[in-house]
DSSP file (Angstrom, degrees, kcal/mol; ACC not computed):
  #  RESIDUE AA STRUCTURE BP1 BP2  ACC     N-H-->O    O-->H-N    N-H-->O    O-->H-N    TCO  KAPPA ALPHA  PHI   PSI    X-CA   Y-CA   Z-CA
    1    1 A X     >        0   0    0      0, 0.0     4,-1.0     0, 0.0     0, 0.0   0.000 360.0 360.0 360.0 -21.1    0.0    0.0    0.0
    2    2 A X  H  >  +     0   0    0      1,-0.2     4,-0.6     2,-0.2     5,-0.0   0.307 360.0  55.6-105.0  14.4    2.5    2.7    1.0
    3    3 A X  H  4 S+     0   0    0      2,-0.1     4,-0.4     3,-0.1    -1,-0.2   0.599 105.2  51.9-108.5 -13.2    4.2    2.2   -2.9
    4    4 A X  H  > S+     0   0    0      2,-0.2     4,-0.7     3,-0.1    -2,-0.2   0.778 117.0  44.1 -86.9 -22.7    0.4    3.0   -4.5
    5    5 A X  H  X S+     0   0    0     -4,-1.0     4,-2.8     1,-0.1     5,-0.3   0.901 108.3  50.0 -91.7 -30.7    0.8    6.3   -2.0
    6    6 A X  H  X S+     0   0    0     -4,-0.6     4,-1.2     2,-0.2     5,-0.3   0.708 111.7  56.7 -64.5 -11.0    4.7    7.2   -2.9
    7    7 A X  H  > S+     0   0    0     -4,-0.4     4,-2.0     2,-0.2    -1,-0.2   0.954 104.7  52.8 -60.9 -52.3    3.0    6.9   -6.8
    8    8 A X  H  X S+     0   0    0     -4,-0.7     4,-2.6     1,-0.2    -2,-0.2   0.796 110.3  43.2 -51.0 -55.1    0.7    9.4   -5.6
    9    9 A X  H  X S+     0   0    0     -4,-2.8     4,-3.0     2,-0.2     5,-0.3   0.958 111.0  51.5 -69.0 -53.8    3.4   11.7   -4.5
   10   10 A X  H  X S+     0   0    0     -4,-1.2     4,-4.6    -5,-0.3     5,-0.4   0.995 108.1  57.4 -53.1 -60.5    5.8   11.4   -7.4
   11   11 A X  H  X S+     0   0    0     -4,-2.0     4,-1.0     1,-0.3    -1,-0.2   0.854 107.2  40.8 -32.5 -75.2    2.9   12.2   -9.5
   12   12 A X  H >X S+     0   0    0     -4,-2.6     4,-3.5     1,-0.2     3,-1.7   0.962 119.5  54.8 -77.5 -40.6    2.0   15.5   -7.9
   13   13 A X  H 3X S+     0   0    0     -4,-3.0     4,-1.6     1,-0.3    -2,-0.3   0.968 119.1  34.4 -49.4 -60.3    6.3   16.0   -7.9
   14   14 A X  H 3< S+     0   0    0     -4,-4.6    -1,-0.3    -5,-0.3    -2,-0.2   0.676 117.1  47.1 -86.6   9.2    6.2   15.4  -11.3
   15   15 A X  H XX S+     0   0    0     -3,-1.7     4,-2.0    -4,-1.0     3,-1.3   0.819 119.6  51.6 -85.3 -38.4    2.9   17.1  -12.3
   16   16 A X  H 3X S+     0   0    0     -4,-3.5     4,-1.8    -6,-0.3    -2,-0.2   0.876 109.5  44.3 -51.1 -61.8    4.4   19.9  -10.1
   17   17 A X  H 3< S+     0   0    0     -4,-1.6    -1,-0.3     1,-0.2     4,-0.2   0.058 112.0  51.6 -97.8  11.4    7.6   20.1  -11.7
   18   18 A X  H <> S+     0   0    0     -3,-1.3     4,-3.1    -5,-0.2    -1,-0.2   0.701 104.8  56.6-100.8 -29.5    6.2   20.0  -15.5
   19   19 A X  H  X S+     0   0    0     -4,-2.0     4,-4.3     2,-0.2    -2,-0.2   0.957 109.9  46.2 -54.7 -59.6    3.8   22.8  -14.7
   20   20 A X  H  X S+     0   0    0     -4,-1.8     4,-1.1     1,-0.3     5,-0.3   0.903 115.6  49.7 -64.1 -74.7    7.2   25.2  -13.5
   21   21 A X  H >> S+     0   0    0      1,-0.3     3,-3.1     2,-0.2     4,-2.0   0.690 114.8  38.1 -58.9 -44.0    8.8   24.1  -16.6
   22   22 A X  H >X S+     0   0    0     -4,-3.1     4,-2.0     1,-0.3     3,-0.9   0.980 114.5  57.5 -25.5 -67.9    5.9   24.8  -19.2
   23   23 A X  H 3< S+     0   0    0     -4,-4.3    -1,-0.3    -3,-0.3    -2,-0.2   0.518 110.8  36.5 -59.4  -7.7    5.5   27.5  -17.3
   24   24 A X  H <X S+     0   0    0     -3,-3.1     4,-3.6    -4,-1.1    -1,-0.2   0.745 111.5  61.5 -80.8 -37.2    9.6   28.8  -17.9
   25   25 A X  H << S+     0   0    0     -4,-2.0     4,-0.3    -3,-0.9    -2,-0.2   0.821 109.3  38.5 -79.1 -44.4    9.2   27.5  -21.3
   26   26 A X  T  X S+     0   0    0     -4,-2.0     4,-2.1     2,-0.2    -1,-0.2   0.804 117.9  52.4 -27.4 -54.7    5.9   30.6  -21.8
   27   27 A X  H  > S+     0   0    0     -5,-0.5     4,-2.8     1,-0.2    -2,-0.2   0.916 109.3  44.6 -66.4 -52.7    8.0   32.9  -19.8
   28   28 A X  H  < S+     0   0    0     -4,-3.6    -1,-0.2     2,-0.2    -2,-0.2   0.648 120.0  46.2 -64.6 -18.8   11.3   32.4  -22.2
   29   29 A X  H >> S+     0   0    0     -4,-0.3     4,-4.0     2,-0.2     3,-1.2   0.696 104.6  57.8-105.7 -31.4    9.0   32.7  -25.3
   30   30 A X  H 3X S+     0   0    0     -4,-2.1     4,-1.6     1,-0.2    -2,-0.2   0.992 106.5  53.7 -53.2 -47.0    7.1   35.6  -24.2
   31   31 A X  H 3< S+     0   0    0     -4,-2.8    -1,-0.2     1,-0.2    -2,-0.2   0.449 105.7  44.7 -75.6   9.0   10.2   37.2  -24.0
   32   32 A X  H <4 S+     0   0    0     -3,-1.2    -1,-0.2     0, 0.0    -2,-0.2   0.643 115.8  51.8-108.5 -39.5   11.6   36.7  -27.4
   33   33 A X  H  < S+     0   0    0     -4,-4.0     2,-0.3     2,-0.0    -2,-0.2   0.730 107.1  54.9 -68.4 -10.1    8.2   37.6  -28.8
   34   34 A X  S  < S-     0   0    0     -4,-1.6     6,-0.0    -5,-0.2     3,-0.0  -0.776  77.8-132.5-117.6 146.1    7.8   41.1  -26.8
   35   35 A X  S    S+     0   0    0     -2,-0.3     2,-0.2     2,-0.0    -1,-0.1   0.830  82.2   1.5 -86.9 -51.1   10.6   44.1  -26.9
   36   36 A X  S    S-     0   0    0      1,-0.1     4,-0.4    86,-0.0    -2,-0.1  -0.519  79.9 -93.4-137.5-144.5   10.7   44.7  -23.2
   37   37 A X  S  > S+     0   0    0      2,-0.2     4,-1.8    -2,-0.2     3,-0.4   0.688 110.6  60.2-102.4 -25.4    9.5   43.5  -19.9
   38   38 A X  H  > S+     0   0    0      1,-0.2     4,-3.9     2,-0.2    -1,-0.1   0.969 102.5  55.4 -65.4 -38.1    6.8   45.4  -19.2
   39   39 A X  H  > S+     0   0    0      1,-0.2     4,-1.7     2,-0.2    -1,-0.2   0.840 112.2  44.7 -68.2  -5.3    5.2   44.1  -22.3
   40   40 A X  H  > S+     0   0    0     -4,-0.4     4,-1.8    -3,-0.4    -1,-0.2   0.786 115.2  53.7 -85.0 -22.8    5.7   40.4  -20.8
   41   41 A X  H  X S+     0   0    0     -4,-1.8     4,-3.6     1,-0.2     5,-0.2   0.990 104.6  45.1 -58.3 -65.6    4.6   41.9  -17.9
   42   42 A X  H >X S+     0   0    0     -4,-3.9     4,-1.2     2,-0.2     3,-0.8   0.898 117.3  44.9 -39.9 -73.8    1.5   43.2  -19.3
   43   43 A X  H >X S+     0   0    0     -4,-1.7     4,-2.0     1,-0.3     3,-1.2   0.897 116.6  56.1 -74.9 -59.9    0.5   39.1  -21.6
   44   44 A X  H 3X S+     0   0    0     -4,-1.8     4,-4.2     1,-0.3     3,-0.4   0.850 111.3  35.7 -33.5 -70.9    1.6   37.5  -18.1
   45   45 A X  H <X S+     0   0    0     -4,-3.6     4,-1.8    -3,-0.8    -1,-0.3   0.777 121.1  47.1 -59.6 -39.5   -0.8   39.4  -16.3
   46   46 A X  H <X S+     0   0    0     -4,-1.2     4,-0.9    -3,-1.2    -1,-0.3   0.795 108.6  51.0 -78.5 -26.4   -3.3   39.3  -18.9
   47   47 A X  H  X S+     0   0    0     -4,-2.0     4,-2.1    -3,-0.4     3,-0.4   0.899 115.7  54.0 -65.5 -56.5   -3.0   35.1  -19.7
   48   48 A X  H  X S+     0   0    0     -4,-4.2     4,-2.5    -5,-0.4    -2,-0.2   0.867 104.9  48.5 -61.4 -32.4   -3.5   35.1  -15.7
   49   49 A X  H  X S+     0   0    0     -4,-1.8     4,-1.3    -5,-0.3    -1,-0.3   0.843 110.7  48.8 -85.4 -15.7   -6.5   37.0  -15.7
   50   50 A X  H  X S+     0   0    0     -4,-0.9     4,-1.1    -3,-0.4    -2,-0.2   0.743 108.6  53.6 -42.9 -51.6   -7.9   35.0  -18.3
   51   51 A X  H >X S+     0   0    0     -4,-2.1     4,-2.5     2,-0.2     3,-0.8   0.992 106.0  56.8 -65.6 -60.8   -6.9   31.9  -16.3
   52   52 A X  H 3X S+     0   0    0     -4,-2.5     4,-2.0    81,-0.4    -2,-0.2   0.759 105.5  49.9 -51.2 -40.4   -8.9   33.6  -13.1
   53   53 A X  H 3< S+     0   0    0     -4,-1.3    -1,-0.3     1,-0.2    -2,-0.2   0.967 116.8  40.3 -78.3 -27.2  -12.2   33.9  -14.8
   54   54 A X  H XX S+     0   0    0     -4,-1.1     3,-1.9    -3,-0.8     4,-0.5   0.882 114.4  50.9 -84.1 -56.8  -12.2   30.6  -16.0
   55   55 A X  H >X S+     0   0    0     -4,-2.5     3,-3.6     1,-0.3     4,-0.8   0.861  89.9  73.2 -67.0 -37.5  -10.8   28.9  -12.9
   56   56 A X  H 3< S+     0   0    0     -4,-2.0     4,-0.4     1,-0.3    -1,-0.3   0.569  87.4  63.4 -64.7   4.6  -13.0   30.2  -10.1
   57   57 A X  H <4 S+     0   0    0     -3,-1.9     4,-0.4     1,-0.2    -1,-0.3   0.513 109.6  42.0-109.3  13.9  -15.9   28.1  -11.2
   58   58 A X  H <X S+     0   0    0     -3,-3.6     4,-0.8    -4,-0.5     5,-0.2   0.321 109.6  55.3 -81.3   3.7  -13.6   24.9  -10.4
   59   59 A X  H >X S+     0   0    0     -4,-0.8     4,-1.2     1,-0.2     3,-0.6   0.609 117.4  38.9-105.5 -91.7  -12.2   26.3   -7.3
   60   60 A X  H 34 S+     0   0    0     -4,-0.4    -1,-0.2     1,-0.2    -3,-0.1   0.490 116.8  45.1 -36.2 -23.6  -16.1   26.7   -6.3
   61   61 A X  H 34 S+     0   0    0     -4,-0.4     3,-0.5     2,-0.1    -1,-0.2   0.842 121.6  43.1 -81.6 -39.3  -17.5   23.5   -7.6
   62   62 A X  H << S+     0   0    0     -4,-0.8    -2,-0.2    -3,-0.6    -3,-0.2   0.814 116.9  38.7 -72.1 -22.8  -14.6   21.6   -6.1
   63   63 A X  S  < S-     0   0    0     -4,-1.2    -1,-0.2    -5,-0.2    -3,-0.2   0.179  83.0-141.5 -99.2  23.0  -14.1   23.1   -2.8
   64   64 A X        +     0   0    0     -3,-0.5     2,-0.4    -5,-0.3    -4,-0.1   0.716  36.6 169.3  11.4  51.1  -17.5   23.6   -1.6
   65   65 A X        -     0   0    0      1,-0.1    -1,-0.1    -5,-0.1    -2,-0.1  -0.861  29.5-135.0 -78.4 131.3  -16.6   27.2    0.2
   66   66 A X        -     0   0    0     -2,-0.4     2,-0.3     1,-0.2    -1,-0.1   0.145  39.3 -69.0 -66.4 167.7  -19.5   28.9    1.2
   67   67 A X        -     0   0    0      1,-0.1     2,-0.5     2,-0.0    -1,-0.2  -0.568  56.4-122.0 -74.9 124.9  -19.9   32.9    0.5
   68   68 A X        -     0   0    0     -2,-0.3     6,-0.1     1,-0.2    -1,-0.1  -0.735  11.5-148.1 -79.5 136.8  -17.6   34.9    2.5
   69   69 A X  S    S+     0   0    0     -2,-0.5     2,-0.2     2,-0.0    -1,-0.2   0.740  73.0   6.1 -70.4 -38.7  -18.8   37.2    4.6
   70   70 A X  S  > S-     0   0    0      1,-0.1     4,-0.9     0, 0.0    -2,-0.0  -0.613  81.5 -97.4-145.4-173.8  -16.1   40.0    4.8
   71   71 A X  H  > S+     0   0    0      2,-0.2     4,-3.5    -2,-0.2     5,-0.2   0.673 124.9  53.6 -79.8 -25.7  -12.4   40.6    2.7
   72   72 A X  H  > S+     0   0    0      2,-0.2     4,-1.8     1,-0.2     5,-0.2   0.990 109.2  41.7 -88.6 -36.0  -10.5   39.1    5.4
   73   73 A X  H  > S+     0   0    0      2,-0.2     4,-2.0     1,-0.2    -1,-0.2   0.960 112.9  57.8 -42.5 -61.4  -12.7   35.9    5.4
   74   74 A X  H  X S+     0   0    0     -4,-0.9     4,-1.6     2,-0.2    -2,-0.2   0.790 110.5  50.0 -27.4 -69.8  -12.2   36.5    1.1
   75   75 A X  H  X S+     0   0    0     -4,-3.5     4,-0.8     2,-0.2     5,-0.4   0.966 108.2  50.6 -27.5 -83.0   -8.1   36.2    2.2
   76   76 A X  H >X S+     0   0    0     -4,-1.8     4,-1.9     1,-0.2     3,-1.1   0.689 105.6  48.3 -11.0 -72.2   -8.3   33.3    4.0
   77   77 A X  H 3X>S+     0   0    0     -4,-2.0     4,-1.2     1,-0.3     5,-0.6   0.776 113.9  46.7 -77.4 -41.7   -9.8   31.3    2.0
   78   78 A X  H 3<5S+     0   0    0     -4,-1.6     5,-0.4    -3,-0.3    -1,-0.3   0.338 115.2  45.0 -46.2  -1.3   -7.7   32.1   -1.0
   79   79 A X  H <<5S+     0   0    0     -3,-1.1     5,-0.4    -4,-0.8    -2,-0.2   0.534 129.3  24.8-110.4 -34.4   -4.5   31.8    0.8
   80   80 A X  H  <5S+     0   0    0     -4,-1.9    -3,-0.2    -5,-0.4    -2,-0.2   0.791 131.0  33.9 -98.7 -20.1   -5.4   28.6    2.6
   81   81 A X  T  X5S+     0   0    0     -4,-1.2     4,-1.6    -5,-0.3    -3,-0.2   0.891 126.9  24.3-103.3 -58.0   -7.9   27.1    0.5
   82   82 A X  H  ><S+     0   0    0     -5,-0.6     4,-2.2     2,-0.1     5,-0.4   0.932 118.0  52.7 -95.7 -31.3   -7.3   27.8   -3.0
   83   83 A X  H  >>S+     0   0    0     -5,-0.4     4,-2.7     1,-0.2     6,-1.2   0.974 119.2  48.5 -39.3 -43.6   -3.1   28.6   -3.3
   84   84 A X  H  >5S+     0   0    0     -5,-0.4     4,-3.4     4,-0.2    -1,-0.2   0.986 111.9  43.9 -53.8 -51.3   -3.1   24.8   -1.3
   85   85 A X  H  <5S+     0   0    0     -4,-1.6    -2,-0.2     1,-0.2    -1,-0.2   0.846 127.1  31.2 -69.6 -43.9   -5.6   23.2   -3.8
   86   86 A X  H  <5S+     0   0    0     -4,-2.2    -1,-0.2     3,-0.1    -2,-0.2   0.989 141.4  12.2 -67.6 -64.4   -3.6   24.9   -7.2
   87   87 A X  H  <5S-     0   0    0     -4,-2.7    -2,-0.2    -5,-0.4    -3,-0.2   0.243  95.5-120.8-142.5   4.4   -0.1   25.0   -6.2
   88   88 A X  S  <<S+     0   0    0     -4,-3.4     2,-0.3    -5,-0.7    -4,-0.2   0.619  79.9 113.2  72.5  16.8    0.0   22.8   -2.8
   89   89 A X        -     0   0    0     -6,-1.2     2,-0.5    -5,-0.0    -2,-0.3  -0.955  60.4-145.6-119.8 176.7    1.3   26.0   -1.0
   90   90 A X        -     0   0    0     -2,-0.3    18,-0.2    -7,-0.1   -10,-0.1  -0.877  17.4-144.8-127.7  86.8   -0.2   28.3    1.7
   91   91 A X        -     0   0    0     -2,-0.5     2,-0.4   -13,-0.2    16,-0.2  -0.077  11.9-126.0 -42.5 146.4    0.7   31.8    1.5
   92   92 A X  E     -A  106   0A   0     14,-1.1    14,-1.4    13,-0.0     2,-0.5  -0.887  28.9-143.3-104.4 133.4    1.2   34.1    4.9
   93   93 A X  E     +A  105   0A   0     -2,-0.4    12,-0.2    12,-0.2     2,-0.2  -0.782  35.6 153.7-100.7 146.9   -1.2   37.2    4.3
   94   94 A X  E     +A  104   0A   0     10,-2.4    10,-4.9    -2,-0.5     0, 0.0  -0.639  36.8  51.0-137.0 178.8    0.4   40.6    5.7
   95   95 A X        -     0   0    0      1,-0.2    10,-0.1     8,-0.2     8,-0.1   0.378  60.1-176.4  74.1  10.0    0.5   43.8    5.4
   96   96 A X        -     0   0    0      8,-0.1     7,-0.2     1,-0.1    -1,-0.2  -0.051  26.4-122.1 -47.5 130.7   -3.4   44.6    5.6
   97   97 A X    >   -     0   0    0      5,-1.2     3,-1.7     1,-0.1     5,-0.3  -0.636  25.8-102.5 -81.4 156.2   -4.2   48.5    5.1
   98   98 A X  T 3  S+     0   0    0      1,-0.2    -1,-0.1     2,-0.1    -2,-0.1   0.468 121.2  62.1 -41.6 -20.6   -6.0   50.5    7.5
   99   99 A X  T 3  S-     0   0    0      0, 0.0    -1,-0.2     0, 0.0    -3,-0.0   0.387 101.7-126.9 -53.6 -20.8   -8.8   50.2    5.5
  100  100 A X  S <  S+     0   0    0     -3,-1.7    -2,-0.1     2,-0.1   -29,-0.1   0.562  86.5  95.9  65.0  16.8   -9.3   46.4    5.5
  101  101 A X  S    S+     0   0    0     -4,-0.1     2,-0.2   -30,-0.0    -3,-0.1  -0.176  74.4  42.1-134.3  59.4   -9.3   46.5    1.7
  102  102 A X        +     0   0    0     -5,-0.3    -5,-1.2     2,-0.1     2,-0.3  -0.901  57.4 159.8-164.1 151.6   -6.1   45.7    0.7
  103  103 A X        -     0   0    0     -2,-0.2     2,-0.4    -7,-0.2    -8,-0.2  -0.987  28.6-125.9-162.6-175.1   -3.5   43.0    1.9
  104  104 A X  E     -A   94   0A   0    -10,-4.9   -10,-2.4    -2,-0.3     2,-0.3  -0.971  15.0-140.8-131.1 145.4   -0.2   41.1    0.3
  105  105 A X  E     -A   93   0A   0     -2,-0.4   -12,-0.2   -12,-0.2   -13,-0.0  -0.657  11.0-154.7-112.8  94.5    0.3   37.6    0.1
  106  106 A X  E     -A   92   0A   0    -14,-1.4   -14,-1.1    -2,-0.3     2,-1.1   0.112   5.7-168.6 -22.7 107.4    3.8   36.1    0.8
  107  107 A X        -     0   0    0    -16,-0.2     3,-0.2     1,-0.2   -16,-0.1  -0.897   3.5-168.7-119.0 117.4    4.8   32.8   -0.7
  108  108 A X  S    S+     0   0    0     -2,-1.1     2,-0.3     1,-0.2    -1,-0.2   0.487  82.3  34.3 -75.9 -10.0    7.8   31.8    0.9
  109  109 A X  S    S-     0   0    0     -3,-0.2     2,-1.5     5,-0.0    -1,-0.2  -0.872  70.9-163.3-131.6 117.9    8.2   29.1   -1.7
  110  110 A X    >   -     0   0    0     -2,-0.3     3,-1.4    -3,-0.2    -3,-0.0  -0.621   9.4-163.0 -68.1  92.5    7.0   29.8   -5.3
  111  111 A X  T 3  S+     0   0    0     -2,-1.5     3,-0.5     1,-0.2    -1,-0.2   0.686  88.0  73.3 -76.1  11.8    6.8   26.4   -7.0
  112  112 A X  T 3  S+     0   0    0      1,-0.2    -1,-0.2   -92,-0.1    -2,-0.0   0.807 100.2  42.2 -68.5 -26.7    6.9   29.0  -10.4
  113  113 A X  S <  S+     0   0    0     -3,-1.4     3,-0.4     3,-0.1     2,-0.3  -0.465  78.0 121.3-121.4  47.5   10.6   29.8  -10.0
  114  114 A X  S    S+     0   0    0     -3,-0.5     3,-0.1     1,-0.2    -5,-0.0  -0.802  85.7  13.6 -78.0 155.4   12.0   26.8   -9.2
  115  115 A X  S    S+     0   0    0     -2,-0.3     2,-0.3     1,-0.3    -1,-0.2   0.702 108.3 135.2  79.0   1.2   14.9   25.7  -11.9
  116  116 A X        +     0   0    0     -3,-0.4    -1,-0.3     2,-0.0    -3,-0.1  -0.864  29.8 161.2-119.3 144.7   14.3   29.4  -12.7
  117  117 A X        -     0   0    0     -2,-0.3     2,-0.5    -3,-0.1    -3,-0.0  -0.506  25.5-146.5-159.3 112.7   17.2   32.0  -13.2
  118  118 A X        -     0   0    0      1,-0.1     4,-0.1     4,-0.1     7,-0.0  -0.412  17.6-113.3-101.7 141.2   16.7   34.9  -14.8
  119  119 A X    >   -     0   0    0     -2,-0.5     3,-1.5     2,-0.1    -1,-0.1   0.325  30.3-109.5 -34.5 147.2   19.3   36.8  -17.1
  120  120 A X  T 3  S+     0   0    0      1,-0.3     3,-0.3     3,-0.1    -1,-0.1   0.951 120.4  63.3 -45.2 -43.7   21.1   40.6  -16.0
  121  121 A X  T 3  S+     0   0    0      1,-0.2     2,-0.4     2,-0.1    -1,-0.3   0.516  94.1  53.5 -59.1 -10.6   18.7   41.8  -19.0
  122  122 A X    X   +     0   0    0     -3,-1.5     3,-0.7    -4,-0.1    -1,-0.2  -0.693  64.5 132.8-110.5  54.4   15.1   40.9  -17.4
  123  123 A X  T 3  S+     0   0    0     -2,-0.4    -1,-0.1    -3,-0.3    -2,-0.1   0.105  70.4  49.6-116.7  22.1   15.6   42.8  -14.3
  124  124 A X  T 3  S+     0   0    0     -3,-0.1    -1,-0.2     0, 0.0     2,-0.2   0.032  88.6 121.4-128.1  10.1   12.2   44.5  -14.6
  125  125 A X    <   -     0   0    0     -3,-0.7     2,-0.4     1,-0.1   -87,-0.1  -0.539  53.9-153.7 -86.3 155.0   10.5   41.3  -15.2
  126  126 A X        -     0   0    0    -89,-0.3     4,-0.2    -2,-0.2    -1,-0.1  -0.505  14.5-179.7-102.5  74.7    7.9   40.2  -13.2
  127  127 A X  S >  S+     0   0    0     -2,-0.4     2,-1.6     1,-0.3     3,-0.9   0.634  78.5  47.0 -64.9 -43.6    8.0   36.3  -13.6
  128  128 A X  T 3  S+     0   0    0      1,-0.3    -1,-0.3     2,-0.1   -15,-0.0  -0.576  78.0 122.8 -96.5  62.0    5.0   35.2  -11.3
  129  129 A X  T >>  +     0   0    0     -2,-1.6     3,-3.8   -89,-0.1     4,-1.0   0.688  60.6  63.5 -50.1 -49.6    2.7   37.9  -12.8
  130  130 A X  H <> S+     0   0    0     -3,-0.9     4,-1.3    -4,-0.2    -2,-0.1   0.905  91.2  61.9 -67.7  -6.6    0.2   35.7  -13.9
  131  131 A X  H 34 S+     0   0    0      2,-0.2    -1,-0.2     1,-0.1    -2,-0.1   0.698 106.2  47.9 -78.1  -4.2   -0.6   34.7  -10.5
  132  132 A X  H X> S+     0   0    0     -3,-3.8     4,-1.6     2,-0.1     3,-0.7   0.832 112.7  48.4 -85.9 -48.3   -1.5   38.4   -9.9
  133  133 A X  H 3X S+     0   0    0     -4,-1.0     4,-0.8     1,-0.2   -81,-0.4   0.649 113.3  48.5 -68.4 -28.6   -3.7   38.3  -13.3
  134  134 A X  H 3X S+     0   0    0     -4,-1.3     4,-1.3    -5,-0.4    -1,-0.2   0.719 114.1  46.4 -94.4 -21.6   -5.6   34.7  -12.0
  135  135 A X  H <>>S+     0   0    0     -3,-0.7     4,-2.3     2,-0.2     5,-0.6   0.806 115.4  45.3 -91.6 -32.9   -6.4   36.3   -8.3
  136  136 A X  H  <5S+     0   0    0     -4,-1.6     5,-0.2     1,-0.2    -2,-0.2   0.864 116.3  50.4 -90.1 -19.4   -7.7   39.5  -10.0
  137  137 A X  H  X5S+     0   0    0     -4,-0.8     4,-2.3    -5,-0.2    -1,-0.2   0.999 112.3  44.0 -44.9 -59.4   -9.8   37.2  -12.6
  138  138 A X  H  X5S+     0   0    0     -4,-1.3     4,-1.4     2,-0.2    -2,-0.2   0.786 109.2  52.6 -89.2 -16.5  -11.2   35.2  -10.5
  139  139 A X  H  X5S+     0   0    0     -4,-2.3     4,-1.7     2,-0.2     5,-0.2   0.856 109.5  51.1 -71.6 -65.0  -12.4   37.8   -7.7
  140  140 A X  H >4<S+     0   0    0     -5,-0.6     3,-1.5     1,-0.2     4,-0.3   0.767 106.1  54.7 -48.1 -45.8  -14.1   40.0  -10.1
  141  141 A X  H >< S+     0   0    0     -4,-2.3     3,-0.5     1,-0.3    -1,-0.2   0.756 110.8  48.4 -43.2 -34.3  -16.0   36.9  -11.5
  142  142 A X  H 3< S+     0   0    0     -4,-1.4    -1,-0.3     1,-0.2    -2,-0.1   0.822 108.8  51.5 -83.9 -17.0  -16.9   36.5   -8.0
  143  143 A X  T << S+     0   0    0     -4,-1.7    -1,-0.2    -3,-1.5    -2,-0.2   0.315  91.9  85.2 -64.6  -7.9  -18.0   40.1   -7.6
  144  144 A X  S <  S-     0   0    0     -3,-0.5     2,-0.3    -4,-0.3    -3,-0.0  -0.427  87.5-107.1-110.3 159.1  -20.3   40.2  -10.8
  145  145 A X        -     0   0    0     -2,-0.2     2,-0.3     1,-0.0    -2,-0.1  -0.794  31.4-107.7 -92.9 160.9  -23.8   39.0  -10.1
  146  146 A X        -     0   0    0     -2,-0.3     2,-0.2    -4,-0.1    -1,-0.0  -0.659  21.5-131.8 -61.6 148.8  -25.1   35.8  -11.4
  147  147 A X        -     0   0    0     -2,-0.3     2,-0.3     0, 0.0    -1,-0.0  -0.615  28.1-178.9 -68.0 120.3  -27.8   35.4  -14.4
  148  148 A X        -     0   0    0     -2,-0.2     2,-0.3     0, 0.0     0, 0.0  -0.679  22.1-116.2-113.1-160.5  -30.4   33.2  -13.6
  149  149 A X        -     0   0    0     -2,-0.3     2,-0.3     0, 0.0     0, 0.0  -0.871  22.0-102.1-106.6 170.2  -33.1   32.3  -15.8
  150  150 A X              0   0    0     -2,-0.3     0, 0.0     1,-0.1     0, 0.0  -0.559 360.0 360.0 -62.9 121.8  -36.7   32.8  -15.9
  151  151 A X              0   0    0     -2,-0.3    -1,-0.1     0, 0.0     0, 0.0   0.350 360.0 360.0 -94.9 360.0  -38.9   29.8  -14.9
């Protein structure tokens, strides 16, 4: 039994560790196809938000979280619920404004930049943009009302 769970494990290692490399292999082509880094910045950000609108209705049929009540509930549940469920890590959120409507999330290990080092010339890139473009997708999706239909 315990070799049908170490399967299990390699499997997410190597599903893990095909994702970062696609995901260098995007990054390295964006940047021969774009003139500087802000524009990779920019198709990062935009490929991620893309990703976001589309992804929150798995993250909601599969994790059966309930509506959150407030932004810091709204935190939470994206730093512990869905960052685990995507990318098997748990971000620490900081850095809340006095407002309660803004916060940062920390990833003390990116699994995007593993295997990753990037050249003196790309020193304005932002490589994990699209994980900024996939949080900002998928909260406006959740912010928009649903359509029902007429019965």
């Amino acid at each position: 039994m315990s070799r049908q769970a170490n399967r299990g494990t390699e499997s997410k290692k190597m599903s893990s560790e095909l994702f970062t490399l696609t995901y260098g292999a995007l990054v390295t082509q964006l940047c021969k196809d774009y003139e500087n880094d802000e524009d990779v910045n920019k198709q990062l950000d935009k490929m991620g938000y893309n990703i976001g609108v589309r992804l929150i209705e798995d993250f909601l049929a599969r994790s059966n979280v309930g509506r959150c009540h407030d932004f810091l509930e709204t935190a939470d549940v994206i730093a512990k619920v869905a960052f685990k469920m995507y990318l098997g890590i748990t971000p620490s959120i900081t850095n809340w404004s006095p407002a309660g409507d803004e916060f940062s999330l920390i990833l003390e290990n990116n699994p995007l930049v593993d295997f990753v080092e990037l050249p003196d010339n790309h020193s304005s890139l932002i490589y994990s943009n699209l994980l900024c473009g996939v949080l900002r997708g998928a909260l406006e999706m959740i912010r928009k009302p649903r359509c029902t239909a007429d019965t």
